[in-house]
N, C-alpha and C positions, 0 to 999 in steps of 0.2 A: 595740408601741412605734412610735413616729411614726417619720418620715424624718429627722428632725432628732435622735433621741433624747432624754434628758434635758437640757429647758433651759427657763428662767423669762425672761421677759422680761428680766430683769435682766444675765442671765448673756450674753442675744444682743444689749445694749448696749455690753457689755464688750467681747465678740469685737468687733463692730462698731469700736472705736475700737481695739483691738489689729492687727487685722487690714487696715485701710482701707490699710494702705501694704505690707503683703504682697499684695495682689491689685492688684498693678504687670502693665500691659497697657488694651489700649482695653476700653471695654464693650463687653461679649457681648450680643448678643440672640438670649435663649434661650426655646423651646418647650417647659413643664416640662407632663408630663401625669403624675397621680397622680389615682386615683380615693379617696385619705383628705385631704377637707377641710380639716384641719389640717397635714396635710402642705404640702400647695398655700400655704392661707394663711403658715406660718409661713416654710418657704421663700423666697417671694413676698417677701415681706418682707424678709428677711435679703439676698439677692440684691439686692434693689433698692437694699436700703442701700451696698451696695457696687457702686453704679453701672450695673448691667446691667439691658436691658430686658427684662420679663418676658410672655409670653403664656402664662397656669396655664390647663390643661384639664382635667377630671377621665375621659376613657376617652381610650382610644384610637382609634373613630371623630372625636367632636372631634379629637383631634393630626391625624393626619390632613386633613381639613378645615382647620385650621388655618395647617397645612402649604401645602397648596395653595392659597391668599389670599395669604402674609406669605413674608417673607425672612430667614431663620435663621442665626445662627452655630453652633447645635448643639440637638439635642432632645434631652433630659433622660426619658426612657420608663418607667416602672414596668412591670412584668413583667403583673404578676397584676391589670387591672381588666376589671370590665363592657360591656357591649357589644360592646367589639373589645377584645384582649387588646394589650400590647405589639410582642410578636412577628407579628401580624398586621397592626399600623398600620404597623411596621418593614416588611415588603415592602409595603404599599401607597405605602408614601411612595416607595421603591427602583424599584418600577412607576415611578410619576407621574414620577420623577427621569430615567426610563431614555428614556421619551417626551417630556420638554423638555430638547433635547441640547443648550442654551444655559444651564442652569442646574447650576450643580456640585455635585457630593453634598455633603452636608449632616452633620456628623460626627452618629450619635445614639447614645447610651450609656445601655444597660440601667441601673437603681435597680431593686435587688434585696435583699429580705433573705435567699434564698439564695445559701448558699457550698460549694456544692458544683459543682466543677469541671469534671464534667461536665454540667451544666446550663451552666456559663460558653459552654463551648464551645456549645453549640445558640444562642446568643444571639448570638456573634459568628457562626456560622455563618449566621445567619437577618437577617444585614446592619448588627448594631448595631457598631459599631467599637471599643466598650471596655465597661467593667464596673464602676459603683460600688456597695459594697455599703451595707446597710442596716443601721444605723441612720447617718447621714451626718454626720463633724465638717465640720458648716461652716465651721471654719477653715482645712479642708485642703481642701473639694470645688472651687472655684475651681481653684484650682491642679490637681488631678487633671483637669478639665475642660480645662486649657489644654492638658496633657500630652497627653491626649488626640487630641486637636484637629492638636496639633504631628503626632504621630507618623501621624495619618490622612492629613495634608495632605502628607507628606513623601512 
């Protein structure tokens, strides 16, 4: 099952015009890395409709790299891809972070379809600062993202 779970175009028009006035706040510009292509695209999409800029990577050396170019309000990480894993691009970015002491941590939150709690814990351990799980209501990940975000910055 994708990141977005069961949804037709139609259904993510609907949220779209349901939702545009629940996701109250400035745009985000967010670093989404997921190595399943329709995850990225459909996401991608969705997000942008409701305002925020989006930079989709498919591993986690891209984020990374990506990372270190651009200016983020949050990365969005999928656990389990190719190349570099999440948790790997997570202290690489943590590294780069620690070595430009003019630039401020960057909130980044695991996208997992594991729900197993001890696994949570290894992911905030290893520098991600929250946890959404998979499969994603895009009517509510906005909002968990700002939460996020609130609670890191505090």
């Amino acid at each position: 099952m994708g990141i977005i779970g069961f949804m037709n175009e139609q259904n993510s028009d609907n949220l779209n015009k349901d939702n545009k006035k629940k996701d109250l706040g400035p745009p985000l510009k967010i670093l989404l890395a997921d190595d399943t292509a329709v995850n990225l695209a459909l996401a991608t999409k969705l997000l942008k409709r409701r305002g925020h800029e989006i930079t989709a990577v498919e591993n986690g050396l891209l984020a990374f790299e990506a990372f270190k170019e651009g200016s983020f309000d949050v990365v969005l990480m999928d656990i389990h891809m190719p190349v570099m894993d999440g948790l790997e691009s997570t202290s690489k970015i943590r590294e780069f972070e620690a070595s430009e002491t003019s630039r401020p941590p960057t909130t980044i939150i695991a996208m997992t379809a594991n729900n197993e709690q001890s696994d949570h814990e290894i992911y905030l351990n290893s520098g991600m600062n929250g946890i959404i799980t998979k499969p994603l209501e895009i009517k509510n990940v906005v909002s968990q993202i700002r939460e996020i975000i609130t609670n890191f910055s505090s």
